[in-house]
N, C-alpha and C positions, 0 to 999 in steps of 0.2 A: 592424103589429107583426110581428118576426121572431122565431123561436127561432135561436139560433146553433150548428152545432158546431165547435167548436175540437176541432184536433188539431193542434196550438201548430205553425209560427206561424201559420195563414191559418183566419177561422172563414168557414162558408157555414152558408148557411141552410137548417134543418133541414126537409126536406121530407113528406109523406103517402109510408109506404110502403120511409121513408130505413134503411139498413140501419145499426144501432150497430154502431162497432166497440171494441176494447180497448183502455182509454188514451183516447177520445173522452172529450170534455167540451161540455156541456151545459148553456146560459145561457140565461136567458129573460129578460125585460124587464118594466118595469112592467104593461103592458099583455097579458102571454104567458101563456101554461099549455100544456105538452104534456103528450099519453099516450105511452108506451110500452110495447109490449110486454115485458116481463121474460123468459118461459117460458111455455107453455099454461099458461091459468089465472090466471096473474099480471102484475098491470099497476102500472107507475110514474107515480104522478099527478106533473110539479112544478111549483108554485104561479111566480108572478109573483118577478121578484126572486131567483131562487134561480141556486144553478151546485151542478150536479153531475158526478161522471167517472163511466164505466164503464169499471172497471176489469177485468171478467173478462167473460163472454158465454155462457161452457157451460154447458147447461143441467144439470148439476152443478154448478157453482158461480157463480155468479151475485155477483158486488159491485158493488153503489153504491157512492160515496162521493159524500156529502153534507158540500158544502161551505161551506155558505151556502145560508139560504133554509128552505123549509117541503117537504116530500114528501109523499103518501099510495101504500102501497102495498098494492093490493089482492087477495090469492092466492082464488081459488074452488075449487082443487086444488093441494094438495102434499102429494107423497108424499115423505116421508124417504128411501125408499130410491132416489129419482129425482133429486130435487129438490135444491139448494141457495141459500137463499140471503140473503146478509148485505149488510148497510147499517154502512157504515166510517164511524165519524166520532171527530169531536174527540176526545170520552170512552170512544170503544173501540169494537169492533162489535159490532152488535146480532144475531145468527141470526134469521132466523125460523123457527119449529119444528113451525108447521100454519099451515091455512089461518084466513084471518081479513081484517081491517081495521086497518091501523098507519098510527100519522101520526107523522114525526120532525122538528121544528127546530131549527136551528144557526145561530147567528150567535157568528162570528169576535171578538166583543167580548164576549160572556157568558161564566159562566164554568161552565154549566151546557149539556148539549144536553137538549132536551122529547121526549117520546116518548107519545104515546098511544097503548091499545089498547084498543079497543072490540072486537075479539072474538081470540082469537088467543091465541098463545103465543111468546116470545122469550126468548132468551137474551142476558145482559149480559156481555162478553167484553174488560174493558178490559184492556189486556195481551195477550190473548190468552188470558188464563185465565177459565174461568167464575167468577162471582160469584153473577150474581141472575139469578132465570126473572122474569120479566117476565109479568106475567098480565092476563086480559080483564079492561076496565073501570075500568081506573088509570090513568092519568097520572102517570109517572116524571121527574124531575131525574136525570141524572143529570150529576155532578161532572165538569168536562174535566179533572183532576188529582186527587191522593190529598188536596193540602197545598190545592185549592182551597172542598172541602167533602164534604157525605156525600148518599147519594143519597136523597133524596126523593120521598114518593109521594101522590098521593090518588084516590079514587075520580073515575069521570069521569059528570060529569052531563048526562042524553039531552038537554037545551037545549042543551049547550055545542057546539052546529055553528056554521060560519059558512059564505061563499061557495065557499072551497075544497072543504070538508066536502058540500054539497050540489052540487058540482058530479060 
């Protein structure tokens, strides 16, 4: 199994140690899962199946875009007045706004992106305007459009781990 990075057109395989750059893009395979480092403190789980870009890299501003596929991202430190950083997707981007545990999927064919937080705080920014904080312990829908639905929430229950989750 390889991780691939594309930085359109040639991808190579993602190595121990590889340095991300801005614009890189991020594929993994059935069989794949990479870490990466984010910022001290903070790590990018992504699951099998997925593509993601990194689009920014300072550790002030920090973007994902998750384009596909499942993430977990893990902060044990962030400070606001150091730190930034958001995950771009379909339904807008998400901030994160302390430390905590987030898990996001996205698939291209729904019409909703999933967000879980078990411990944390996030900001809902579709548009680029704030909406909803996003709080520990929910599980969010939210809508890839205004006219495709409304966002949706429920509590998350400490069984609902699976492979990813305990990896």
């Amino acid at each position: 199994p390889v991780v691939f990075v594309t930085d359109l057109p040639i991808g190579k395989p993602l190595l121990s140690r590889t340095m991300i750059q801005p614009m890189n893009r991020i594929e993994t395979g059935s069989m794949d899962r990479v870490e990466i480092l984010l910022n001290p403190g903070s790590f990018l789980r992504v699951a099998e199946n997925s593509i993601v870009r990194i689009n920014e890299t300072k550790l002030d501003n920090v973007r994902v875009a998750l384009d596909k596929g499942t993430v977990i991202v893990e902060s044990a430190v962030f400070d606001k007045k150091v730190h930034a950083l958001r995950i771009e997707t379909a339904a807008g981007e998400i901030a994160i706004q302390k430390e905590g545990l987030y898990r996001f999927a996205a698939d291209p064919e729904q019409s909703a992106v999933d967000v879980a937080i078990r411990r944390g705080k996030a900001q809902w920014l579709p548009e680029g305007k704030p909406q909803v904080t996003l709080k520990s312990g929910k599980r969010f829908q939210l809508p890839v459009s205004s006219v495709g639905g409304e966002l949706q929430y429920a509590n998350i229950r400490k069984d609902q781990v699976d492979n990813l989750d305990n990896w």
